[in-house]
N, C-alpha and C positions, 0 to 999 in steps of 0.2 A: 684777770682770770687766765690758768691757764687752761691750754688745751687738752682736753681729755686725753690719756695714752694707752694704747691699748698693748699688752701682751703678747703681740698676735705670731710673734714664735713658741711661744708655749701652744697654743691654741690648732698651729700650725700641725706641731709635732702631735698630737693627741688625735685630732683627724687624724694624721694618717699611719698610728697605731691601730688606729680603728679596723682604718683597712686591710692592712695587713694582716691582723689577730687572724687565727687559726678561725674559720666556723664551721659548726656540725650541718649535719641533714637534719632539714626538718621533714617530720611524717609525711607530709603531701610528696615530697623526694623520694623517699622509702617506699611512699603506696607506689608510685608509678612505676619503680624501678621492680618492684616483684613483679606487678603485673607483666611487662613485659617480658621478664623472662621466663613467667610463668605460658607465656600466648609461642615463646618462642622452645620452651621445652614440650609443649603440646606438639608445633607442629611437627620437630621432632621423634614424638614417637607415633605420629601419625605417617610421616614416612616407615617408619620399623615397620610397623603394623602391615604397611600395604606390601611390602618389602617380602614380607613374610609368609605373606599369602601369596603372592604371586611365585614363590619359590617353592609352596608347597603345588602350587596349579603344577608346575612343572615339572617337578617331582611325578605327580600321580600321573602325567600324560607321559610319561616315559615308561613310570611302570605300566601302564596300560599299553603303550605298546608292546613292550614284551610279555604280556601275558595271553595280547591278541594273536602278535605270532608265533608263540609256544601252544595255543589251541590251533589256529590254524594247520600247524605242521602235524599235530595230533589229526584233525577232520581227515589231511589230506590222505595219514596213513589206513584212516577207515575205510574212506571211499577207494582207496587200491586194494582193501580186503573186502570189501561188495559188504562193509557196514554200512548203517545210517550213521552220520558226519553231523547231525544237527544237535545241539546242547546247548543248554546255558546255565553258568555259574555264578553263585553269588557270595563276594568275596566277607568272609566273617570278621568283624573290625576283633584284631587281636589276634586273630592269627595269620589272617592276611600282612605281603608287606603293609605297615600302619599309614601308608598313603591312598590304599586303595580297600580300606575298611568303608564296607559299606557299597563297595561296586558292583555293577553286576557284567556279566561279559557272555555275549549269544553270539553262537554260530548258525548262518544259516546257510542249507544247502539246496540250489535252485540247477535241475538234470538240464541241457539243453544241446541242442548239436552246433555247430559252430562250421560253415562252411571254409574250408583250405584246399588251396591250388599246391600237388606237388610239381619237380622242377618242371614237366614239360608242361604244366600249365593246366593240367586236368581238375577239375573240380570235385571234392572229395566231402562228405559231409562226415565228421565225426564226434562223437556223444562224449559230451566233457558236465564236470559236475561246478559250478559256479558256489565256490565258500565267501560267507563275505563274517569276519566277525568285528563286532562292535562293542566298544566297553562304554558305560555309562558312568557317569558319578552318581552316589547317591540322591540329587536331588534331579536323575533324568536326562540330564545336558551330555551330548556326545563328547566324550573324552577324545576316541581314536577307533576311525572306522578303517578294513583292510581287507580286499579282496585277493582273491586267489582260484584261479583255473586249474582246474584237474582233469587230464584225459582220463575217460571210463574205459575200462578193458572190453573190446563188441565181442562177440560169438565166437570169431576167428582166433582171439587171443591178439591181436594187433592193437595200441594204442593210438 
């Protein structure tokens, strides 16, 4: 009898045809791979988002400061014309700049004297008018608070 012979360079060569041949994704490949880039385009525009907001907070504390000290310069002019300085405005979404739709912005004016030494050191009391304005956001939360002292004209006409 002879010994059995086996083929085993044909057998060879097919193995490792096998291996090499091109192969596709299977579903379980494709499920994974969305999700991922689905978890990774999320937190993506979860940065935009905060990104966004946080540039509008900025925005409207900037306008709020300029409208705090554009009232202010206003009060200071009334209280040097022996007006009342006190008011408050609330900004109309839409015609306000659109950062500060919805604001509200108060001036308030508290009369007080303030004691000052002139140069030789005398002590001098004189009546000044304490403006302080504060702008809110609509939902309350101080945006930008800003005080301002104003000498009151006394009897004498001296400030």
């Amino acid at each position: 009898m002879q010994p059995r012979r086996h083929n085993l360079g044909r057998s060879r060569s097919r193995t490792a045809s096998l291996r090499t041949a091109p192969r596709g994704l299977t579903l379980v490949e494709v499920l994974v791979a969305t999700v991922i880039l689905a978890v990774a385009g999320l937190a993506a525009l979860e940065v935009l988002a905060r990104s966004d907001a946080s540039s509008l907070h900025a925005r409207r504390q900037a306008l709020a400061a300029v409208e705090a000290e554009r009232m202010l310069e206003s009060a200071a002019v009334d209280v040097r014309s022996e007006r009342p300085a006190a008011r408050s405005e609330e900004f109309e979404p839409g015609v306000a700049a659109e950062a500060l739709g919805g604001c509200v912005a108060t001036v308030r004016e508290q009369r007080e004297e303030l004691s000052v030494r002139d140069a030789a050191g005398t002590p001098h009391r004189m009546p000044v008018v304490r403006l302080q304005a504060e702008v809110k956001d609509p939902s309350g939360a101080s945006l930008v608070s800003f005080e301002r002292i104003v000498p009151v004209a006394t009897a004498g006409g001296a400030r």
